[in-house]
VOFIFI-220077 format. One record per residue (C-alpha): z, x, y. Coordinates in steps of 0.05 Angstrom, whole numbers, plus 5000, padded with zeros to 4 digits. Layout:
<torfis>
ZXY/...
</torfis>
This chain:
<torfis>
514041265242/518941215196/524841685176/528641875115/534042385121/530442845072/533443405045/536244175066/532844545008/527844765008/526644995076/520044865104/514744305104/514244095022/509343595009/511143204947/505042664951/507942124984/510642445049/513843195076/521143375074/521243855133/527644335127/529444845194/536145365188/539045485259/545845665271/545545735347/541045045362/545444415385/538943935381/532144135340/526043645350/520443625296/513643585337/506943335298/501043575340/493843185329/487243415344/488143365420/494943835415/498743235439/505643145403/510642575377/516942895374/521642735317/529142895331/532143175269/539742915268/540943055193/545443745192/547144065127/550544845128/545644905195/539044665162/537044095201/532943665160/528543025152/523842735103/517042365132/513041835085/506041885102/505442565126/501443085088/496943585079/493443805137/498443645196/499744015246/507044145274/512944585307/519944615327/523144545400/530344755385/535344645438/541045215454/543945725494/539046145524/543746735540/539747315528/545747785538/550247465490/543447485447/541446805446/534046625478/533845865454/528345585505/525744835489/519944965527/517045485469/513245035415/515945445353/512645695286/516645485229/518746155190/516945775124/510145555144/505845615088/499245595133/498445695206/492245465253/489945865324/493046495346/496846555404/492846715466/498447075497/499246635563/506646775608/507946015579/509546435507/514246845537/521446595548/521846975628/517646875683/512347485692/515547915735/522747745721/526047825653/531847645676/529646905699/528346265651/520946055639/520445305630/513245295627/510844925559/507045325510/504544835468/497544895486/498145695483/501545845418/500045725344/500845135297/505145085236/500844665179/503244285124/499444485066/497844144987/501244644929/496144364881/491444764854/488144864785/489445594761/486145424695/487746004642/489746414699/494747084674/496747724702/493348274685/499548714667/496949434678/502349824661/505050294717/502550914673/495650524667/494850334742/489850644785/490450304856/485750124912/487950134980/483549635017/482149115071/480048415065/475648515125/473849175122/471749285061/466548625064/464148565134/457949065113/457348955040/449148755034/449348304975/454947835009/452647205050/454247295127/459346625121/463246995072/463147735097/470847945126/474047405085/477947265019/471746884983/467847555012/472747984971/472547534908/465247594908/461247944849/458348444889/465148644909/469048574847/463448894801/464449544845/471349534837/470749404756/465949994763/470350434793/476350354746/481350024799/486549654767/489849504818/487749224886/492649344949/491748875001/493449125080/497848575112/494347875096/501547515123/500047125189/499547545247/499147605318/493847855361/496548365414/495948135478/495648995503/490149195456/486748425472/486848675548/482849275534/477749025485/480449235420/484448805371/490048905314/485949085251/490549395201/495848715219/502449005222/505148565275/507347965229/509647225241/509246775179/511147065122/509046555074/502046415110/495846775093/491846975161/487646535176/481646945206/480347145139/478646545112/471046375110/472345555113/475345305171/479344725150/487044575158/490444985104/484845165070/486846025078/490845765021/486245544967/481945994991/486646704977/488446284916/480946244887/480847044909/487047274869/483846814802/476947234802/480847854817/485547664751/478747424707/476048124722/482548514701/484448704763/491448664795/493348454863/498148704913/500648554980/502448915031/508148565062/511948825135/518648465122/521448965176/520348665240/515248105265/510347975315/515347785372/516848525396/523148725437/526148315496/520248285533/515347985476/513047315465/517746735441/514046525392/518046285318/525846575302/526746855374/527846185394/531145945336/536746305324/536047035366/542947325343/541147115267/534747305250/534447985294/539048635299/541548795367/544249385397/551649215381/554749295459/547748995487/545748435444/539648265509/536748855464/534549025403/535649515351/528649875333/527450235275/520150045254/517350315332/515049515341/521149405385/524848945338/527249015273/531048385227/537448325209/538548575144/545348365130/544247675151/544247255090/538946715124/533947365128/535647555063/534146885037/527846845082/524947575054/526247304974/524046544984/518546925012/516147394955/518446904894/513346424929/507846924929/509247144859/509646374831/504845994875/499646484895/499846924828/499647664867/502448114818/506648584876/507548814936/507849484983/513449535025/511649755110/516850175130/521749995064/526450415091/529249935147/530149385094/535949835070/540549875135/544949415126/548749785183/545950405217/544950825147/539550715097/543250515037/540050404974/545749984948/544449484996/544248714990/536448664998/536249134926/541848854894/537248094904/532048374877/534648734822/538048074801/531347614811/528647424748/521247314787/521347934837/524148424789/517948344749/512848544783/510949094815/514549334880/512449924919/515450274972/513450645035/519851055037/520551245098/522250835178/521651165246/530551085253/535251685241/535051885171/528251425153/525451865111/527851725043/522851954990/525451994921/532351534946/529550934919/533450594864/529950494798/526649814791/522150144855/516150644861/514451024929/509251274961/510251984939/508952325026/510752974992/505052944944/500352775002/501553435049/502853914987/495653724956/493253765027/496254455037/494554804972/487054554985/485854785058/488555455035/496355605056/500956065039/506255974989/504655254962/503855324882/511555214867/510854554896/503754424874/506054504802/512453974819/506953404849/502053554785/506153384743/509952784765/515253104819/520453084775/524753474837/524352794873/524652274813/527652574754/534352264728/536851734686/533251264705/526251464740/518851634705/514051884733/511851194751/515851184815/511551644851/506051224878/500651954893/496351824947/492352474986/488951895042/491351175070/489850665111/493751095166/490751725185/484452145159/479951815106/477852305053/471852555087/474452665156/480453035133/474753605101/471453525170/476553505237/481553995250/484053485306/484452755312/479852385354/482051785377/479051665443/475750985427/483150685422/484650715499/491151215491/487151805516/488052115448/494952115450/497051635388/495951715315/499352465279/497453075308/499653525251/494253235197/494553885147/486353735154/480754365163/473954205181/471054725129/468855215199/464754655240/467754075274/465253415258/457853215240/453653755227/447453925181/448954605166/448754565091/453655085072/459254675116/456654055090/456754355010/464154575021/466453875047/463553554988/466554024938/473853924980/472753174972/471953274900/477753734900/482053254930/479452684885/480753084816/487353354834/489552644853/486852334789/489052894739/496452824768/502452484738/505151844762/500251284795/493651424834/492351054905/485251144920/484150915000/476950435014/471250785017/473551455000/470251324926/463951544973/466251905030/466951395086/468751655155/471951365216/468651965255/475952335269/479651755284/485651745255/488851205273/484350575268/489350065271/486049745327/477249885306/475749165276/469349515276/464150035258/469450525259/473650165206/468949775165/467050035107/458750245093/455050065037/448250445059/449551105019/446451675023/444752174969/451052544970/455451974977/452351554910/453452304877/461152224896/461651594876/458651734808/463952304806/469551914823/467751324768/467851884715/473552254740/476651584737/474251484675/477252204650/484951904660/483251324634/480851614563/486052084562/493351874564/494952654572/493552554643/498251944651/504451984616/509451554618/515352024615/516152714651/513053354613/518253844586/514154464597/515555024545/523654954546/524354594474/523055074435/519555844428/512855434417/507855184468/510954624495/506653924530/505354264592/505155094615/502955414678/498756114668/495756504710/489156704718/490657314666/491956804618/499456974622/505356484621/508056494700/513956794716/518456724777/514257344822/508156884796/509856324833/513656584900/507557004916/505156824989/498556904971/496856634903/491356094917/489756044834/492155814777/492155534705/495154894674/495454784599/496654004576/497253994496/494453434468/498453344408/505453414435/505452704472/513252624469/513851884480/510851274429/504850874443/505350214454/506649974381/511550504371/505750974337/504451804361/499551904413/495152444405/490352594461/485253254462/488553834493/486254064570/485354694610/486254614688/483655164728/485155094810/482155604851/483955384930/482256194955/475856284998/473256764931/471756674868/477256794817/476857074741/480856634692/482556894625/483556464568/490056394524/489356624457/488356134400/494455884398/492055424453/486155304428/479555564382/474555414440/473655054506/468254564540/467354464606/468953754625/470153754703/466654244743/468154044818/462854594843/456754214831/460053594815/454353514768/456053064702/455553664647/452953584577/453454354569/456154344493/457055084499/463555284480/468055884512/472756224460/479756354461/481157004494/474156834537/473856934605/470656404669/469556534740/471855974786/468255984847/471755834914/475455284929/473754974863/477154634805/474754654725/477054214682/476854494604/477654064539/479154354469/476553594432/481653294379/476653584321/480454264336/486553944341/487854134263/486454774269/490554874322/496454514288/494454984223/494655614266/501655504299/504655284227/501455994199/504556434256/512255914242/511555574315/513354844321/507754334323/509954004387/517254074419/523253884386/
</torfis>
């Protein structure tokens, strides 16, 4: 075989059509041998001798797409100077841009002997671990473009590649819990029915398999336990040939685009698959330890956990740094995704042992003329001292607004004292976001995720239950802010069963009437369950898949949740992209006001009473502060919010005409029944809520004049100054 000394840059296996430049960083190695595996997992081992600023490099004519290789890298292995170098470990290359098998978790993975971690295990893994692949960047993306859905436009859909397919009846069984399976037109038409914009992806990086939850019958479903970072997973692709995971998420992410519909990843660039000083050596572990991974600074055998997966990487290492952008510009330019989610975001900010959010990870991609474009969301919070960081983020970023979750939870299940901070997460938490420099855009609002309740369970447990994932109901929160509306669990008692579905569409409207961006979690479009378990992350199963067999109620939710959708589409009153100035501009009604249900402006005893479970919010059509997108007014129909979380029925009165002549009903999360009812309620008028119920009012842009007529008779200002 012959050998060219190739080049350093850029790191990994690039195949130019003629041969593969292969391109390794290690600081700590003193030899590094490129090993080609064939189909019988025997290896010719290549010694790389070329050396540039410790990428070790070499350039092979003839090899291409399809091969199969890995790294043995030669060192110290002296754990407690935090080194584990071990020649015996075939290693993943961190740049692989497709990976075949899955480690089967044999003691030949692991760099100690079972039974003593202090001792050296020589024991070759090559026929135990997984396979780097070199793989062909050609593809033809035809007319292929990013959708573009402005931040203020975006509704989001959390979802799983697998989940969300394995049931779906209209998919063929070699495509179900795949990327074709997601692409299909079954899949994408409900989607493009629902209103999603956006399409969230859990983890779809390479990961590992946990040899724990593999002992006890269960497996690692949500795929938070990374190792190639360029790689898609290759269970989830439905053709089985070298590579072919990556023309395969590529074909997924161009139907996605043709329907409209943005993609986004969700990337765990906190800590990988290899675990703490007793997990597998599997890729950087025993490449360069000390480089790639932060230590406990007076016990580098250790390592420094802040993501609870026992490692966590080095964020002030420029190699990771460089890793974590090559990384995301290659998704961005080569796969087309239009974003990503951040696990855990906060541990990408300690440089040291703060969070900082001046640190050199945001100051790359601030500067990055691919990354800085496109969407990048953050899950502000890590399990270290001082992880939770909502509303810290610097400005390019949105986060997944936690505080929105549990107040919106609160207010619904009926506590005490929540409207001050109800009335903050309506209407864009300006507490947490509002400066210079942040919309309402950075708060990504969210009331159910992947982790925890879905929507229906969390109208239908009090208490987790999580006994199907081996832990004896120990893992997953405990403190869900959840009520089972008085029964827990199934039941066919139709008043508990009426009351869940009016909380779901509680929850749903709230969520979808709020400033800053919707996140809508699978399945809870019709009320999918997972039976109290909240915690799923290891049901790859009936637990976690989503169910396409509806019943009656759950096509009626669905049908509420496309025209809810629908609503905030139409109407840019519910989505604006700057924060409302309530009624402080001027002695006129201003964009937004809170009244209660009197009909009276609400006034400091209003909202620091314990037990006020109702209340009223005005949106004024016409007093849009900020330009459309061609510089022109918006004017939207004006809206009447009425929120009645108490266990009775409440009496709203209506503002005089000032806010409006008359109102329609347009939302009526009681029946959830779609309402033609044309018949108006006057100014003045009064409406009974009923319990636990939201109404939604609309004064239509044909009395927009008069209302603009009536405020210039009495001298009040159009819209604020």
């Amino acid at each position: 075989m012959q050998k060219w000394t190739g080049r350093a840059y850029p790191l990994g296996a690039t195949y130019d059509g003629s041969g593969t430049n292969f391109a390794l960083f290690s600081e700590a190695a003193d030899r590094v041998e490129l090993c080609l595996v064939d189909r019988g997992r025997r290896e010719r081992r290549v010694a790389l001798t070329e050396v540039d600023g410790f990428i070790w490099h070499a350039y092979l004519p003839g090899v291409g797409p399809g091969q199969r290789y890995g790294y043995r890298v030669h060192g110290p292995y002296e754990p407690w100077r935090g080194q584990r170098c071990n020649p015996a470990k075939l290693l993943l290359d961190p740049y692989a841009k497709a990976i075949d098998g899955q480690a089967d978790g044999h003691e030949s993975l692991f760099g100690y002997p079972f039974g003593d971690p202090q001792g050296l295990n020589t024991a070759d893994s090559l026929r135990h671990t997984m396979l780097s692949v070199v793989t062909d960047p050609s593809f033809d993306w035809g007319d292929d473009r990013p959708p573009g859905h402005s931040y203020h436009e975006s509704v989001i859909y959390e979802a799983h590649v697998r989940g969300l397919t394995m049931l779906h009846p209209q998919l063929p069984a070699e495509l179900r819990g795949s990327y074709a399976g997601l692409a299909h037109p079954a899949v994408v038409d409900h989607l493009t029915g629902l209103g999603v914009t956006t399409l969230e992806l859990m983890p779809v990086h390479q990961f590992v398999q946990d040899g724990h939850l593999l002992d006890r019958g269960l497996r690692n479903y949500w795929g938070y336990n990374t190792i190639g970072f360029f790689a898609p997973h290759n269970a989830y692709a439905s053709s089985r040939g070298r590579g072919s995971q990556v023309t395969e998420f590529k074909s997924m992410v161009k139907a996605l685009h043709a329907a409209g519909i943005e993609v986004i990843l969700d990337v765990v660039y906190n800590h990988t698959a290899e675990g703490n000083h007793l997990g597998p050596t599997l890729s950087m572990r025993g490449i360069d330890n000390a480089s790639y991974y932060r230590l406990v600074d007076d016990d580098p055998a250790h390592y420094f956990d802040t993501t609870g997966t026992g490692n966590s990487l080095l964020m002030r290492s420029p190699h990771v740094l460089q890793l974590i952008m090559d990384s995301l510009r290659y998704w961005v330019t080569e796969m087309h995704v239009d974003g990503f989610r951040f696990d855990l975001a906060a541990t990408l900010a300690r440089q040291f042992h703060e969070v900082d959010r001046l640190s050199a990870f945001f100051d790359l991609v601030q500067q990055d003329p691919v990354v800085s474009r496109v969407k990048l969301i953050a899950e502000p919070w890590d399990v270290g001292e001082g992880g939770y960081q909502v509303g810290n983020f610097p400005p390019l970023w949105s986060e997944w607004n936690g505080r929105y979750r549990d107040t919106v939870r609160d207010f619904w299940r009926g506590e005490n004292s929540t409207l001050p901070d109800l009335a903050s997460r309506l209407t864009g938490s300006s507490d947490l976001y509002q400066d210079d420099s942040r919309r309402p855009r950075a708060g990504v609002n969210f009331v159910t995720c992947h982790d925890g309740f879905t929507l229906r369970d969390l109208v239908s447990y009090n208490d987790k239950h999580n006994e199907a994932n081996g832990e004896d109901n120990r893992d997953g929160e405990s403190h869900n802010r959840s009520w089972n509306c008085g029964t827990e669990g199934d039941t066919d008692d139709p008043d508990v069963l009426d009351l869940r579905a009016r909380q779901q569409r509680n929850l749903l409207t709230t969520l979808l009437i709020s400033q800053g961006v919707p996140m809508i979690s699978q399945g809870d479009e019709f009320g999918r369950t997972q039976h109290g378990n909240n915690n799923a992350y290891c049901q790859d199963g009936e637990v976690s898949w989503t169910h396409w067999d509806l019943d009656a109620g759950q096509r009626e939710l669905l049908d509420f949740t496309r025209r809810l959708i629908a609503l905030r589409r139409d109407h840019p009153v519910f989505r604006r992209r700057r924060f409302l100035r309530g009624d402080t501009a001027g002695p006129g009604l201003g964009d937004a006001m809170w009244l209660t249900p009197a009909g009276r402006t609400m006034e400091q005893a209003d909202w620091h009473r314990a037990d006020a479970h109702a209340v009223a919010l005005f949106l004024r059509g016409d007093a849009i502060s900020e330009p459309g997108p061609r510089g022109g007014r918006i004017v939207d129909d004006s809206f009447m919010v009425l929120l009645n979380s108490h266990h009775e029925p409440v009496e709203f009165t209506l503002p005089g005409r000032a806010y409006a002549d008359a109102w329609q009903v347009a939302v009526d999360t009681a029946t959830g029944a779609e309402t033609a009812d044309e018949t108006e309620v006057k100014a003045g008028g009064t409406l009974v809520v009923p319990p636990r119920a939201t109404l939604i009012l609309i004064s239509p842009r044909r009395q927009a004049g008069l209302v603009r007529r009536a405020l210039t008779a009495a001298g009040l200002p159009r819209r604020p100054r």
